[in-house]
Structures are given as C-alpha cells and as structure tokens.
C-alpha positions, 0 to 999 in steps of 0.5 A, spaced: 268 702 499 270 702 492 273 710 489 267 711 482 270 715 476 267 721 479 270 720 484 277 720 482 276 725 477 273 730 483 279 729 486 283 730 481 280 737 479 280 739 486 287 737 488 290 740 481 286 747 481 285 748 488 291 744 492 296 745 487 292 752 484 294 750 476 290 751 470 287 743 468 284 741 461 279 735 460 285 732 457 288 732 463 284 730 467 281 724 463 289 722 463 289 723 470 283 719 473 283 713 467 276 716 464 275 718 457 276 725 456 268 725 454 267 722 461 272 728 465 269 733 460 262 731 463 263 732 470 268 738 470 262 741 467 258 738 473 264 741 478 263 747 475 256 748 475 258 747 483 262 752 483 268 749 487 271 750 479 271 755 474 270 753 466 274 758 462 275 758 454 281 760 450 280 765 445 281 758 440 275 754 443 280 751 448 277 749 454 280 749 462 278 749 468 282 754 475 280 755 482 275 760 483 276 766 485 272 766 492 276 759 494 283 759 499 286 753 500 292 754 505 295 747 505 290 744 511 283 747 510 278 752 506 277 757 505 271 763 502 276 770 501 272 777 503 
C-alpha cells in the first residue's frame, strides 16, 4: 500500500510530539512530510481535533502543536496518565 500524505504527515506529528516529546510547528512538518505547509496546517488541526495533539498559540499568533497532557509514551506502548 502506497503511504497518502496524511499519512506521512500523522506519523511525523505523532512521532515529533509524542515519541520525541517536542513542540512542532505546521512549517515543521510540511518540511518533514514533503506537503505544503497549507496541507500539514490542515490535518494537524484534524490531529488536534482527535485530541492525539494539542494546537497551542503563542501570544504572537504563532502556532504549534505538543503532546497532550493525558498521553504517556515510554518508548514501546501508550499510555492515559491518571
């Protein structure tokens, strides 16, 4: 099966936010995951909408994405913090 952009651009805002735990920006991404940045801004909202990201914004305007505080990941599974 053929990986969709999408695709490439969930796995690099999982792997960036939660595997790595850094802050991430659509730019970012869009580099990462080869898409236009309008296209990584547009399915990291839908991430975020998930709630497998949190969308937070600087008080200039700028935006960027980080793990969410209910997620765990300790380098092999997932898992909800209590």
């Amino acid at each position: 099966m053929n990986e969709k952009t999408r695709d490439r651009i969930w796995k690099y805002a999982l792997a960036s936010t939660i595997r790595s735990d850094n802050r991430v920006t659509p730019s970012e991404i869009a580099e990462m995951a080869d898409v236009a940045e309008r296209t990584a801004r547009e399915t990291l909202v839908v991430i975020a909408e998930t709630g497998w990201i949190t969308r937070k914004t600087k008080q200039d305007g700028s935006v960027f994405y980080e793990c969410p505080d209910w997620v765990d990941f300790d380098g092999e599974m997932w898992r909800k913090q209590s």
